[in-house]
Backbone as CSV, one residue per row, in Angstrom:
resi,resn,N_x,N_y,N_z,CA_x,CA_y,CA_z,C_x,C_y,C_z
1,UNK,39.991,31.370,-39.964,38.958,30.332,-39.887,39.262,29.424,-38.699
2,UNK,38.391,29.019,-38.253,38.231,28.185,-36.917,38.771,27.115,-37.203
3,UNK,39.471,25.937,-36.679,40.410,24.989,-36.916,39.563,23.776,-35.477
4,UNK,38.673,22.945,-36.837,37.810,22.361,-35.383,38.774,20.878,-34.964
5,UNK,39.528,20.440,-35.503,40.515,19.995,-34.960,41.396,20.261,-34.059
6,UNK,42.186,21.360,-33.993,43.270,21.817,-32.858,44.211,21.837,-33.476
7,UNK,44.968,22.456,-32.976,46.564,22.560,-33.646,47.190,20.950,-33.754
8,UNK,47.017,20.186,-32.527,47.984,19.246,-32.553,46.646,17.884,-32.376
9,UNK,46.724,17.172,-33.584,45.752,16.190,-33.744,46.102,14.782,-32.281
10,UNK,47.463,15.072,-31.944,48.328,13.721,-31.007,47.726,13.972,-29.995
11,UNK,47.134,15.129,-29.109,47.467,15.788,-28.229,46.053,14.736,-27.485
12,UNK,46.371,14.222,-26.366,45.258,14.095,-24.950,44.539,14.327,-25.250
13,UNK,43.399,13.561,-24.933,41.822,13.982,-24.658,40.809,14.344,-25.741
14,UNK,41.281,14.056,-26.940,40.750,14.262,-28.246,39.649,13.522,-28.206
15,UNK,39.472,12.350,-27.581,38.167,11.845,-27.427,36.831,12.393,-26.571
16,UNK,37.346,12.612,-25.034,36.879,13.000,-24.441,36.580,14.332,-24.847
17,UNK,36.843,15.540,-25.179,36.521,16.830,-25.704,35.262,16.700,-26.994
18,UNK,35.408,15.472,-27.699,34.359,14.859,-28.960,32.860,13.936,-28.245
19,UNK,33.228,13.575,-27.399,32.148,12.974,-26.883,31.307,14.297,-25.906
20,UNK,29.812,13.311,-26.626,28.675,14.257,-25.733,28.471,14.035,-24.022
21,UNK,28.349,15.368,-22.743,28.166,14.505,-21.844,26.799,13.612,-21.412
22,UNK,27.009,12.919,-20.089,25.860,12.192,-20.584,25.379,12.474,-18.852
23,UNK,23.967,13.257,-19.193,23.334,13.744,-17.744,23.438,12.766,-16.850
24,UNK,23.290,13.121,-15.518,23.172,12.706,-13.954,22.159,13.278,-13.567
25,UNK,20.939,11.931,-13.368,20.366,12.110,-12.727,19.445,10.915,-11.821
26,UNK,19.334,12.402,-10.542,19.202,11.175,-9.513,17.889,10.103,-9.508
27,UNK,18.070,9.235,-8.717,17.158,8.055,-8.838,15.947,8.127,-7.743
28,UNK,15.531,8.770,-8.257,13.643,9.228,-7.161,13.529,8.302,-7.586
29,UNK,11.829,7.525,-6.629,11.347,7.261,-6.598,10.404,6.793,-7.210
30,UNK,9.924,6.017,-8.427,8.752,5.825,-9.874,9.617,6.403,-10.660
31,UNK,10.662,7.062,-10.754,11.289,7.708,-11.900,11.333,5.965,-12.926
32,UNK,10.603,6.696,-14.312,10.789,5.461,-15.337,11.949,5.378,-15.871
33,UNK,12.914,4.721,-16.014,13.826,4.269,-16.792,14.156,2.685,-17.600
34,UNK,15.208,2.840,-18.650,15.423,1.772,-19.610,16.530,1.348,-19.373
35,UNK,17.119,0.184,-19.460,18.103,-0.479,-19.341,18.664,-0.863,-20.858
36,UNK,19.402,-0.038,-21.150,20.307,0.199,-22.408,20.912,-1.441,-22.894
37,UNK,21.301,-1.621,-22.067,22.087,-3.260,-22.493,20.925,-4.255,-23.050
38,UNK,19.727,-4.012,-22.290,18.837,-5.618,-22.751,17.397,-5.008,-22.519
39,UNK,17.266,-3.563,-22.580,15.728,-3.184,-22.919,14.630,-2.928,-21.356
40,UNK,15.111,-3.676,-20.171,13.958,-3.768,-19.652,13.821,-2.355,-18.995
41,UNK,12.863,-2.357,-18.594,12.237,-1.272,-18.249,11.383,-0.624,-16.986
42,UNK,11.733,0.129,-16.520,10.494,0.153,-14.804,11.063,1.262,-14.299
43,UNK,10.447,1.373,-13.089,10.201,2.353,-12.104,11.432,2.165,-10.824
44,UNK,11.673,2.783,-10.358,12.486,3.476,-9.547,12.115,2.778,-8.152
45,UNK,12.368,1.516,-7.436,11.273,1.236,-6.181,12.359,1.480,-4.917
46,UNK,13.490,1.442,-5.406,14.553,1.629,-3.827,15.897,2.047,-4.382
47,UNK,16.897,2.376,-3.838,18.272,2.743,-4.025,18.871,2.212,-2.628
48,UNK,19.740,1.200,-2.809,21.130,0.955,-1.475,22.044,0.330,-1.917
49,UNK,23.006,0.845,-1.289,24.405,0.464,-1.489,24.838,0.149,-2.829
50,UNK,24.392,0.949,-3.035,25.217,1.794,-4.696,23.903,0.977,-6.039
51,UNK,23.215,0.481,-5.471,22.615,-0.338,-6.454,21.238,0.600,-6.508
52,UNK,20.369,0.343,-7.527,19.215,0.934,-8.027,17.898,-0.645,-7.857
53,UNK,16.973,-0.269,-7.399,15.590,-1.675,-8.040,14.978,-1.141,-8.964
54,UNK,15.216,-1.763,-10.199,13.422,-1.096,-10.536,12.291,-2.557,-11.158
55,UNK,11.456,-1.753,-10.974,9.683,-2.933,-11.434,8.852,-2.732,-12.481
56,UNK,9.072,-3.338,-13.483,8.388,-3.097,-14.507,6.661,-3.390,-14.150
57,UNK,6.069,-3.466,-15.389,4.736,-3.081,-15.233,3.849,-4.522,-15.185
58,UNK,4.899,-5.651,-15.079,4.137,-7.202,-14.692,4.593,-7.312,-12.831
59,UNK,5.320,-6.578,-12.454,5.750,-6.298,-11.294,6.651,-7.202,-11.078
60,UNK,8.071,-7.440,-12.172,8.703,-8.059,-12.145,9.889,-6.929,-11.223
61,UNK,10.979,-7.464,-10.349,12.007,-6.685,-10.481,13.569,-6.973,-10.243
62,UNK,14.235,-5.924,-11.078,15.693,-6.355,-10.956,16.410,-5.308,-10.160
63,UNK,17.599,-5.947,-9.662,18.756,-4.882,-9.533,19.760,-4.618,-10.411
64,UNK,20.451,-3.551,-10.555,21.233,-2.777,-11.303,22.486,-1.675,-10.734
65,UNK,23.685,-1.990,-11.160,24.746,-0.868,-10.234,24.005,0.628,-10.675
66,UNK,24.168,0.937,-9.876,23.817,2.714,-10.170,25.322,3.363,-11.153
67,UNK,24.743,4.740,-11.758,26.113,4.912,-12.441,24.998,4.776,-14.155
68,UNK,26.207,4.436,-15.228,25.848,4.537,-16.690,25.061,3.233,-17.162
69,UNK,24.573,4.008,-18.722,23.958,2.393,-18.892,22.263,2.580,-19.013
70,UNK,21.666,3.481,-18.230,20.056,3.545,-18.677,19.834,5.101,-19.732
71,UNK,18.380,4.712,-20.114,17.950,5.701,-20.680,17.079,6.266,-20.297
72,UNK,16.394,7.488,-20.644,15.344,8.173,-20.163,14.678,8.901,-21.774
73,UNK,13.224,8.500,-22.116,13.078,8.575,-23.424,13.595,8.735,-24.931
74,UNK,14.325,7.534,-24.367,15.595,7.001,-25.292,16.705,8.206,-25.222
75,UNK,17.745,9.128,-24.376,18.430,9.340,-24.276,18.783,8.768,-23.048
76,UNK,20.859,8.897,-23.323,21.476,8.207,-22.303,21.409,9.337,-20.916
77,UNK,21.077,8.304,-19.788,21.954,8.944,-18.650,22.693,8.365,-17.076
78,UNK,23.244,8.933,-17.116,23.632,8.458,-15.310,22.538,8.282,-13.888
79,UNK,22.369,7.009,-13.709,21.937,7.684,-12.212,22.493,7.608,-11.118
80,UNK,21.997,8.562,-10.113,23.098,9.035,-9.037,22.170,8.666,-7.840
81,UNK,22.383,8.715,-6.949,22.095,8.843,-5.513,21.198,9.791,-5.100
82,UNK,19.882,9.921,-4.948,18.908,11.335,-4.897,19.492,11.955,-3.434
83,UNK,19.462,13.587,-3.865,19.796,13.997,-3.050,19.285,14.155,-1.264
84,UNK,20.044,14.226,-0.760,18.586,14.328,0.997,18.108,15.537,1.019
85,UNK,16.898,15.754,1.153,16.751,16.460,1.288,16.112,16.964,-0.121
86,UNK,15.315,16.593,-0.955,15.137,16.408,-2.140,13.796,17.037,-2.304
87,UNK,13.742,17.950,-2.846,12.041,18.822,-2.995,11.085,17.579,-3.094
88,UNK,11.548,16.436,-4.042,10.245,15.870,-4.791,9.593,15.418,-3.846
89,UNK,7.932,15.067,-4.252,6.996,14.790,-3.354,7.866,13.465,-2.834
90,UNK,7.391,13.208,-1.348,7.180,11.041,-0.969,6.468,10.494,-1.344
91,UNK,6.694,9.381,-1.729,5.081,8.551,-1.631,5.209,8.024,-0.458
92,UNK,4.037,7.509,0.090,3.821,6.560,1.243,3.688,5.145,0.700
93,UNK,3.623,4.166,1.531,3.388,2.838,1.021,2.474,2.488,0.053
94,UNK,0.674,3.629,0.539,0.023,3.066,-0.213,0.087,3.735,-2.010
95,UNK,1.153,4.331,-2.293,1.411,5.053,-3.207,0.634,6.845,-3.647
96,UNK,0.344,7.237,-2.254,-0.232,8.315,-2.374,1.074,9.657,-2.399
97,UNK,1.022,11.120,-2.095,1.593,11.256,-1.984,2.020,11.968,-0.526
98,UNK,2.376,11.853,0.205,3.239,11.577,1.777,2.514,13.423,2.392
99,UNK,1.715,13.392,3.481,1.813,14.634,3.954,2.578,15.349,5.088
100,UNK,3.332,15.982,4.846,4.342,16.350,5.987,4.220,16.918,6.776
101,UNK,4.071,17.410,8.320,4.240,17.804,9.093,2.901,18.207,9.534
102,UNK,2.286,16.876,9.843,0.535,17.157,9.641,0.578,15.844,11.114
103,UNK,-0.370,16.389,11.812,-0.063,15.418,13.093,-1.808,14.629,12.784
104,UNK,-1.943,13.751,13.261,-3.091,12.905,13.334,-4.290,13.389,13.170
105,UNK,-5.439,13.349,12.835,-6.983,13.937,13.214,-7.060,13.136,13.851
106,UNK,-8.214,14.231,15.137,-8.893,13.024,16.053,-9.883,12.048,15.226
107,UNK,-10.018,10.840,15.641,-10.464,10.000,15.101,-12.073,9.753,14.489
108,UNK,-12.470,9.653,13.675,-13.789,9.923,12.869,-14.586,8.891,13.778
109,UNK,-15.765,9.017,13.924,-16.923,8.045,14.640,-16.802,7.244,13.359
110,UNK,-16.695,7.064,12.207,-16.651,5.830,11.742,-15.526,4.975,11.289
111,UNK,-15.577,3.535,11.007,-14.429,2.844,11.325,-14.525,1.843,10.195
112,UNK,-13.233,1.220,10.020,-13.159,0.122,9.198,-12.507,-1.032,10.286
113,UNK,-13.837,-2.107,9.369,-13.437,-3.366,10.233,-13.264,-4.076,9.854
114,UNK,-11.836,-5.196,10.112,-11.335,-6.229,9.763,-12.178,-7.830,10.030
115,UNK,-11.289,-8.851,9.576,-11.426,-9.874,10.523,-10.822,-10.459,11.621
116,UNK,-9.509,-10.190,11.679,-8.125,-10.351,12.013,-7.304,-9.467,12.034
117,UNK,-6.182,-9.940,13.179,-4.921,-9.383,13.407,-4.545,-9.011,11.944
118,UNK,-3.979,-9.751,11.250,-3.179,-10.173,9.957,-3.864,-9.256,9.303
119,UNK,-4.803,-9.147,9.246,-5.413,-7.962,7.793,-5.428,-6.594,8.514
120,UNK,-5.701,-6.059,9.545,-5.302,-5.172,10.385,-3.953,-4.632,10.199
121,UNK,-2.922,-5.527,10.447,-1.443,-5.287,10.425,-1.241,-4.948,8.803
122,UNK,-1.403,-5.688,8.093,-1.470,-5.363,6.244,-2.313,-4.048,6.242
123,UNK,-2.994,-3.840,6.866,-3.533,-2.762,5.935,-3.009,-1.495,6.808
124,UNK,-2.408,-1.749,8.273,-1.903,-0.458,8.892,-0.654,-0.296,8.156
125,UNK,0.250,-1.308,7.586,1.419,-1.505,6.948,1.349,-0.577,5.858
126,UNK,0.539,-1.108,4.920,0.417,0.221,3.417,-0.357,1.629,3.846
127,UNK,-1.157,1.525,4.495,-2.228,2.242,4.614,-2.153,3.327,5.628
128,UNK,-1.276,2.978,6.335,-1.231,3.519,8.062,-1.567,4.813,7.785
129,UNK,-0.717,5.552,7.083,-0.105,7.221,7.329,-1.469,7.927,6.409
130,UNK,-2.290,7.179,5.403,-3.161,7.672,4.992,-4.253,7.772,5.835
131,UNK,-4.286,6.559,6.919,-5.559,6.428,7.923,-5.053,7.605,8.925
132,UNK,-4.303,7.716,9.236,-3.602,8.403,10.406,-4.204,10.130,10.005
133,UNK,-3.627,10.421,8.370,-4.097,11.884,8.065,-5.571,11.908,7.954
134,UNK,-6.506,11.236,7.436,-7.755,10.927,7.114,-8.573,10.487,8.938
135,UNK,-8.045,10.263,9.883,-8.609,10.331,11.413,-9.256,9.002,11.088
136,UNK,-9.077,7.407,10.329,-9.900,6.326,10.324,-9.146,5.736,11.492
137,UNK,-9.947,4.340,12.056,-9.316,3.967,12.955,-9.653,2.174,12.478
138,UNK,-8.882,1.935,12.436,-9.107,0.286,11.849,-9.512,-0.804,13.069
139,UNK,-10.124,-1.133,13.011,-10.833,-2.669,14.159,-10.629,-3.977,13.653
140,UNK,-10.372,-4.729,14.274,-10.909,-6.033,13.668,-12.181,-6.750,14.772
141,UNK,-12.734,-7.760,13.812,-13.408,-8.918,14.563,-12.754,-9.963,14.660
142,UNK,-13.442,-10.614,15.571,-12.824,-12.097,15.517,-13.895,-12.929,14.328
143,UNK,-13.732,-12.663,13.110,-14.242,-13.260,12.666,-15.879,-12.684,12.046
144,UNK,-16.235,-12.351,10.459,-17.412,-11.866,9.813,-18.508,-12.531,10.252
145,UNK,-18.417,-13.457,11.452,-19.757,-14.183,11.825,-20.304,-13.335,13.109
146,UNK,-19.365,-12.788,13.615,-19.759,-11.286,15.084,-20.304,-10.253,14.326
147,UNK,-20.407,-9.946,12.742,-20.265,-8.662,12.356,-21.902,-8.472,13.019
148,UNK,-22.664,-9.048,12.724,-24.177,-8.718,13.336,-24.540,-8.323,14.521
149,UNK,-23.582,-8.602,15.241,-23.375,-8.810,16.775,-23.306,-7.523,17.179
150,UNK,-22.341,-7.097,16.131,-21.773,-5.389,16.637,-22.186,-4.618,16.552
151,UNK,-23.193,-4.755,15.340,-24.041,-3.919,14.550,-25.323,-3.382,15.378
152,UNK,-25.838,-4.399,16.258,-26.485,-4.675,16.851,-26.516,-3.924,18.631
153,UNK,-25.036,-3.712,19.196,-24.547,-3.452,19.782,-24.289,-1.850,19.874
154,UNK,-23.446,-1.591,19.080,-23.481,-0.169,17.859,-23.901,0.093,16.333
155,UNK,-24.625,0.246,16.384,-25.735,0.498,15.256,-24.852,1.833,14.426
156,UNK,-24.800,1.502,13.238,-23.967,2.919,12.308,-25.384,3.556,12.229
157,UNK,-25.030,4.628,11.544,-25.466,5.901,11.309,-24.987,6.848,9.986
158,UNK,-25.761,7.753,9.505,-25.204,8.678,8.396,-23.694,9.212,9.101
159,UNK,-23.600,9.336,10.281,-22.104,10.081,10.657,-21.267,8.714,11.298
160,UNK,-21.617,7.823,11.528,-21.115,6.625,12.335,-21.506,5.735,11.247
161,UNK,-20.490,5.595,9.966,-20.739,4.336,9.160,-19.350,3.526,9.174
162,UNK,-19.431,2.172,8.946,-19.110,1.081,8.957,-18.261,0.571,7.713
163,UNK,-16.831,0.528,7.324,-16.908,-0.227,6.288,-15.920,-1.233,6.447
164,UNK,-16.283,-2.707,6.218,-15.691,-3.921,6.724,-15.189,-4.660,5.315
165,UNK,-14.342,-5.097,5.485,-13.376,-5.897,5.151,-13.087,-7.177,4.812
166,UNK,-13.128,-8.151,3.971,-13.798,-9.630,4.681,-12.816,-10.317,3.740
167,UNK,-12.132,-11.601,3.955,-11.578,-12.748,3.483,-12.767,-13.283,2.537
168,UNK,-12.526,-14.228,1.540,-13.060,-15.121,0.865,-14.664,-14.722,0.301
169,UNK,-14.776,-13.613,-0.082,-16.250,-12.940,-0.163,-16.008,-13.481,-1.781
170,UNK,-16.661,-14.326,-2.099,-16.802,-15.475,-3.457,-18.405,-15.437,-3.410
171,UNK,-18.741,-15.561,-4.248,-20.504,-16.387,-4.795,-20.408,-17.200,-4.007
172,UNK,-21.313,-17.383,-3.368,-22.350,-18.658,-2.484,-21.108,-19.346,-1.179
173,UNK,-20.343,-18.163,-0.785,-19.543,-18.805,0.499,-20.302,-17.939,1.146
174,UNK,-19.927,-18.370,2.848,-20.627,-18.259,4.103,-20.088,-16.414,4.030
175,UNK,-18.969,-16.013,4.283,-19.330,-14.639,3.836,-19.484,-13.192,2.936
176,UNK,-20.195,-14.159,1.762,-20.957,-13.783,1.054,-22.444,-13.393,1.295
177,UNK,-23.128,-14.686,1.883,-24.750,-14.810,2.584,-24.599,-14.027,4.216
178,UNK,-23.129,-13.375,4.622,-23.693,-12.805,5.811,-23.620,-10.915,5.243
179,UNK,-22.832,-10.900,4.224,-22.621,-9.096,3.492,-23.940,-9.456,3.154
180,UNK,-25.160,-10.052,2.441,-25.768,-9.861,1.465,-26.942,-9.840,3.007
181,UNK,-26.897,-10.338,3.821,-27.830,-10.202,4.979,-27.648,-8.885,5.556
182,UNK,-26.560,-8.635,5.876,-26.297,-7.301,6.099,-27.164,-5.995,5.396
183,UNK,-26.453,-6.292,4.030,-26.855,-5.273,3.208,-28.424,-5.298,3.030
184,UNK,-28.962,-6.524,3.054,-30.660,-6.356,3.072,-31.266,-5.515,4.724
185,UNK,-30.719,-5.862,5.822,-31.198,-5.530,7.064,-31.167,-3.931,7.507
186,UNK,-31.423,-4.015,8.946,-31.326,-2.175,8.974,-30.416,-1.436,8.859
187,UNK,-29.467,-2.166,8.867,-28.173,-1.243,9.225,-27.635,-0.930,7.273
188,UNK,-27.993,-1.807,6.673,-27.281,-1.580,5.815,-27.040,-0.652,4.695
189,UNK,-27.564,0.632,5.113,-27.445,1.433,4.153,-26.235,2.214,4.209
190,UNK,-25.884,2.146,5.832,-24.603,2.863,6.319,-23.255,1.728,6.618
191,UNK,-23.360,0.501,5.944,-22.390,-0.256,6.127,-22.177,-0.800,4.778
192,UNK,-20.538,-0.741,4.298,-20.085,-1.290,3.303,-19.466,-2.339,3.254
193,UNK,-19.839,-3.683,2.725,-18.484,-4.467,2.788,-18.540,-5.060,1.611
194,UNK,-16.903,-5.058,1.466,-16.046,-5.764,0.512,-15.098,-6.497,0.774
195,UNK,-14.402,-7.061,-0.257,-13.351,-8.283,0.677,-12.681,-8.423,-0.868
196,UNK,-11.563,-9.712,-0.591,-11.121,-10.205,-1.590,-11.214,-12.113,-2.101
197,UNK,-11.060,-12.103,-3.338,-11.652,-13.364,-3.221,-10.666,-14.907,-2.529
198,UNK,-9.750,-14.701,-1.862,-8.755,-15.564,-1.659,-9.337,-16.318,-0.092
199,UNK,-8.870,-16.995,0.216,-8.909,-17.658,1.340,-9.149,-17.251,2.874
200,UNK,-7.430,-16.246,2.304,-6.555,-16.069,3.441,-6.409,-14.611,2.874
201,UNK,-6.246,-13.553,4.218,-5.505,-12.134,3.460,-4.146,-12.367,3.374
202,UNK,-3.354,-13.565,4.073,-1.988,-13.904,3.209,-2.101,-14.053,1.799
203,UNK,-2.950,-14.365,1.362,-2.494,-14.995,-0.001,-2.655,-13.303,-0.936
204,UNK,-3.317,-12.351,-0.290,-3.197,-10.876,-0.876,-1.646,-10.546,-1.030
205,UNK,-0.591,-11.106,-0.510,0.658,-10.306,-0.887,1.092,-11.085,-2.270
206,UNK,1.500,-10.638,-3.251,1.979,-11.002,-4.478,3.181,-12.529,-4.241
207,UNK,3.386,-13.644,-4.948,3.796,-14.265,-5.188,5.251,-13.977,-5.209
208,UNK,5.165,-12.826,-6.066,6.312,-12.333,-6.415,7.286,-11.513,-5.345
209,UNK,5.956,-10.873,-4.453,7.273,-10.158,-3.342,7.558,-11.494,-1.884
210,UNK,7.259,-12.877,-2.782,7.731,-13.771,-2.004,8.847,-14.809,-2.462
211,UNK,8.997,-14.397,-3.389,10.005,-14.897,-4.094,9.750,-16.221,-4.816
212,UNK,8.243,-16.490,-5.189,7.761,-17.674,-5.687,6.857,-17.772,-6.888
213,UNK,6.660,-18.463,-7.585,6.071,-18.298,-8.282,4.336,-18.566,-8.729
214,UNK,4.394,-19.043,-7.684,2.775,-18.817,-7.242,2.061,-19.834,-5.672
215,UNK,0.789,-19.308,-4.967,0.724,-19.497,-3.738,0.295,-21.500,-3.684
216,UNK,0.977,-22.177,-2.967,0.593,-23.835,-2.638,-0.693,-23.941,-2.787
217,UNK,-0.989,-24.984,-3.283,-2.355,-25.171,-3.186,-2.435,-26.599,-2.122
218,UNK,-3.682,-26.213,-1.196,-3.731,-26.913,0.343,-5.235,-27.405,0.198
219,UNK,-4.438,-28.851,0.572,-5.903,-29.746,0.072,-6.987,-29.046,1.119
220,UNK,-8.325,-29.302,0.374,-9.660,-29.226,1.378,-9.380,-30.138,2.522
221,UNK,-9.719,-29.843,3.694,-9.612,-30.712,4.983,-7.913,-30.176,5.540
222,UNK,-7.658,-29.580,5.597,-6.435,-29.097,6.257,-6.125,-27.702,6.404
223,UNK,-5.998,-27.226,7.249,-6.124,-26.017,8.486,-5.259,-25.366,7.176
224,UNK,-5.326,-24.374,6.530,-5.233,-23.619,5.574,-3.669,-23.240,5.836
225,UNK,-3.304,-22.152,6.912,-2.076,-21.487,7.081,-1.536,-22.715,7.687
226,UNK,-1.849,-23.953,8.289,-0.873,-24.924,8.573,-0.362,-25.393,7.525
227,UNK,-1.084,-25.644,6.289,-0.814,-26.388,5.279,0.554,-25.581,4.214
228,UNK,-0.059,-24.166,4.653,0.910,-23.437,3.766,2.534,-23.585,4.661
229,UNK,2.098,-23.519,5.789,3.624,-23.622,6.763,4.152,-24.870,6.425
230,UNK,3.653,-25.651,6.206,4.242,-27.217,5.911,4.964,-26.860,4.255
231,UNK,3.924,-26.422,3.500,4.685,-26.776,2.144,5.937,-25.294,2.119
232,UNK,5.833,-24.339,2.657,6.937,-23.315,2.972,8.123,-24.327,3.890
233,UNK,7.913,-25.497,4.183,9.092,-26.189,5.218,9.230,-25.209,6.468
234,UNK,8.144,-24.308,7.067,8.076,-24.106,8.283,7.558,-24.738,9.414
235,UNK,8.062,-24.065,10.574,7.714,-24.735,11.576,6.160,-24.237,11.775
236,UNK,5.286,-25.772,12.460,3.443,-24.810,11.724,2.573,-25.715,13.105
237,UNK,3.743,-26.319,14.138,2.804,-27.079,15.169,2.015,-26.332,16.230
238,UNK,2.124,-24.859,16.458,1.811,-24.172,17.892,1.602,-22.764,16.857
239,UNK,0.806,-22.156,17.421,0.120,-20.711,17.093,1.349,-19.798,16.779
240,UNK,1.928,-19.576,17.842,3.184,-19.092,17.504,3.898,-19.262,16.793
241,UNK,4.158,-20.321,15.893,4.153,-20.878,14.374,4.069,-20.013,13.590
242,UNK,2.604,-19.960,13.279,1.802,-19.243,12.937,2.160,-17.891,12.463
243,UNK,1.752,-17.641,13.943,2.399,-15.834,13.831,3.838,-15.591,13.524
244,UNK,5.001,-16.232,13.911,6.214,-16.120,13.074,6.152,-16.219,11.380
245,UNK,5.064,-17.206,10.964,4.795,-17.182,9.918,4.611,-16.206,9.107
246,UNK,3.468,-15.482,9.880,2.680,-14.126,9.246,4.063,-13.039,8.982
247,UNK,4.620,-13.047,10.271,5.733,-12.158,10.112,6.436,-11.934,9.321
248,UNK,6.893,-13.213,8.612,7.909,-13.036,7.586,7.346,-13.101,5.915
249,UNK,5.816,-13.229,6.075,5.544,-13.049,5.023,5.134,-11.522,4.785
250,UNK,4.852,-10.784,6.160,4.701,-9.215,6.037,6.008,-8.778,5.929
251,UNK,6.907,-9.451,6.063,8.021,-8.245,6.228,8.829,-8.328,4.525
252,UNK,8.179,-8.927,3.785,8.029,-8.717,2.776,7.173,-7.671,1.723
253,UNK,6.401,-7.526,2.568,5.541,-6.082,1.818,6.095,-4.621,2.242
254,UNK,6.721,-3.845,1.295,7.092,-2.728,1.187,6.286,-1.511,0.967
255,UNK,5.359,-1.939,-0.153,4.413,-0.894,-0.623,3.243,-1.734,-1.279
256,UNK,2.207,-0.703,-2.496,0.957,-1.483,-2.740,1.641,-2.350,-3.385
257,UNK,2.768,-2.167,-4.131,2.990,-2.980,-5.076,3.599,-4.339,-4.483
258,UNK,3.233,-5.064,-3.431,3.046,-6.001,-3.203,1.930,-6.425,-2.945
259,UNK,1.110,-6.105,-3.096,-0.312,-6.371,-2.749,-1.543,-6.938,-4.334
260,UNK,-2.010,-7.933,-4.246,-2.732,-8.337,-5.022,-3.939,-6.838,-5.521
261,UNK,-3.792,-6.436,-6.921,-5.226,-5.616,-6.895,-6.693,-6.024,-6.738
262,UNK,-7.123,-7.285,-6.173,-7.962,-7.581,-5.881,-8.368,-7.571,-4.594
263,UNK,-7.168,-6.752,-4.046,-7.113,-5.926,-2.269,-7.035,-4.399,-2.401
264,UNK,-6.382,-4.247,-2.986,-5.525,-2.615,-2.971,-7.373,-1.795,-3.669
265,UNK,-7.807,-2.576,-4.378,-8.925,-1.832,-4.742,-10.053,-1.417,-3.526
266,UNK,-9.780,-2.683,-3.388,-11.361,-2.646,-1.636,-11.246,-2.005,-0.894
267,UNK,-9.621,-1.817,-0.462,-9.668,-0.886,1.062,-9.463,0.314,0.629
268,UNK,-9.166,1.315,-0.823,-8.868,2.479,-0.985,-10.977,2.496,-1.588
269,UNK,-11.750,2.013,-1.299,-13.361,1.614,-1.504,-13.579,2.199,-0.054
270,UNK,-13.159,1.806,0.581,-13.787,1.237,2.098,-13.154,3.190,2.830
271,UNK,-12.144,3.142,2.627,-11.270,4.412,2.924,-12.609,5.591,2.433
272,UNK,-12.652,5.576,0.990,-13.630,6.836,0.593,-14.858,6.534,1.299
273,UNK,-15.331,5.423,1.386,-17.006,5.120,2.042,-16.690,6.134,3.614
274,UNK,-15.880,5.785,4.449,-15.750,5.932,5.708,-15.542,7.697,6.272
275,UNK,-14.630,8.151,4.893,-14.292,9.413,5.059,-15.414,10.505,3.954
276,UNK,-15.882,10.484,3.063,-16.847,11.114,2.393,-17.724,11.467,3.475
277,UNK,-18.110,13.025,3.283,-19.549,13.912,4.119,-20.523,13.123,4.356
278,UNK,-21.458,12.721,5.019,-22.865,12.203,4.393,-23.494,13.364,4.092
């Protein structure tokens, strides 16, 4: 008869030979995991220097040593370091999944148009590599009060359509009454616009991937991004201000999941309008 003890009960390693092992596995990307010690729970958003992020589903996030300690539908396991070179799909920023070795389309006659630098740069930031495979080419205006101008200038078309982008598109603001002019006039059957309801397309990056807990509020009568540079204790006297400003609040956005969904919805809107057959 089998002797599931061993001859010698004293002997080394009696524990280790009794214990179950406990898998390794590596830390992709959205991989969901649990944090055994205190419950929380999320997705997989980066791995460096030995540490793991993950973001739960209020888009809170922590760090964690890599190694023991999480679960994966309530069993224990290790995570490790994903390998290079790793079959699993990429995602890209805007959380799609990454196409490889696919060089640019030439660029579609129709376009998406901004207002600004700043929303331009945000949306080449998440968006780039999807516009890049898809042949869109992003524009801005100086501003939704030219959009008529252009229209006017270059007129869209069933193959040459238009889909624009707009700051502060609220009930009964100024561009609100210029989309809704739009959309009544000639052009507008081949031009889409949407926007988000905030101010500023700064105020589209999450609170949270700024390390705050929610955006200043800047009295009426004061230059909007000055006001925010003042209560951030930046420097906010010269344009260049400004744009250092912008900088460091983009270089905070990693992926969508810094991005307000009251953005991330419009431009993946604006994306299908631009690229769909007519």
């Amino acid at each position: 008869m089998d002797d599931r003890y061993g001859s010698d009960v004293l002997a080394a390693g009696w524990r280790e030979r009794a214990a179950k092992p406990v898998p390794q596995v590596p830390a992709e990307l959205d991989l969901v995991v649990e944090v055994a010690d205190d419950g929380f729970c999320g997705a997989v958003t980066r791995v460096q220097s030995g540490t793991v992020e993950l973001e739960d589903r209020t888009g809170r996030r922590r760090l964690f040593p890599l190694g023991g300690g999480f679960l994966i539908d309530g069993a224990a396991v290790r995570l490790t370091v994903p390998a290079h070179g790793a079959k699993s799909p990429r995602r890209t920023a805007s959380g799609s999944f990454a196409v490889a070795d696919q060089r640019a389309k030439v660029a579609l006659p129709s376009r998406i148009l901004v207002e600004g630098k700043h929303d331009a740069e945000l949306v080449e930031k998440v968006w780039g590599h999807d516009l890049r495979v898809e042949g869109v080419v992003v524009e801005f205006l100086q501003g939704v009060d030219l959009l008529s101008e252009l229209l006017a200038e270059e007129p869209p078309s069933a193959n040459r359509r238009y889909g624009v982008l707009v700051d502060h598109l609220v009930p009964g603001s100024k561009e609100s009454r210029i989309a809704d002019a739009v959309a009544r006039g000639p052009h507008g059957r081949h031009v889409r616009i949407v926007g988000h309801p905030f101010v500023d397309v700064w105020q589209c990056v999450t609170p949270q991937a700024l390390g705050i807990s929610r955006w200043p509020e800047i009295p009426r009568g004061t230059d909007w991004k000055t006001g925010i540079c003042r209560a951030f204790g930046w420097p906010h006297e010269t344009q260049a201000d400004t744009a250092r400003a912008w900088q460091r609040i983009l270089s905070r956005v990693k992926s969508y999941r810094d991005l307000e969904p009251a953005l991330l919805g419009r431009v993946e809107e604006l994306i299908d309008f631009v690229t769909t057959p007519s």
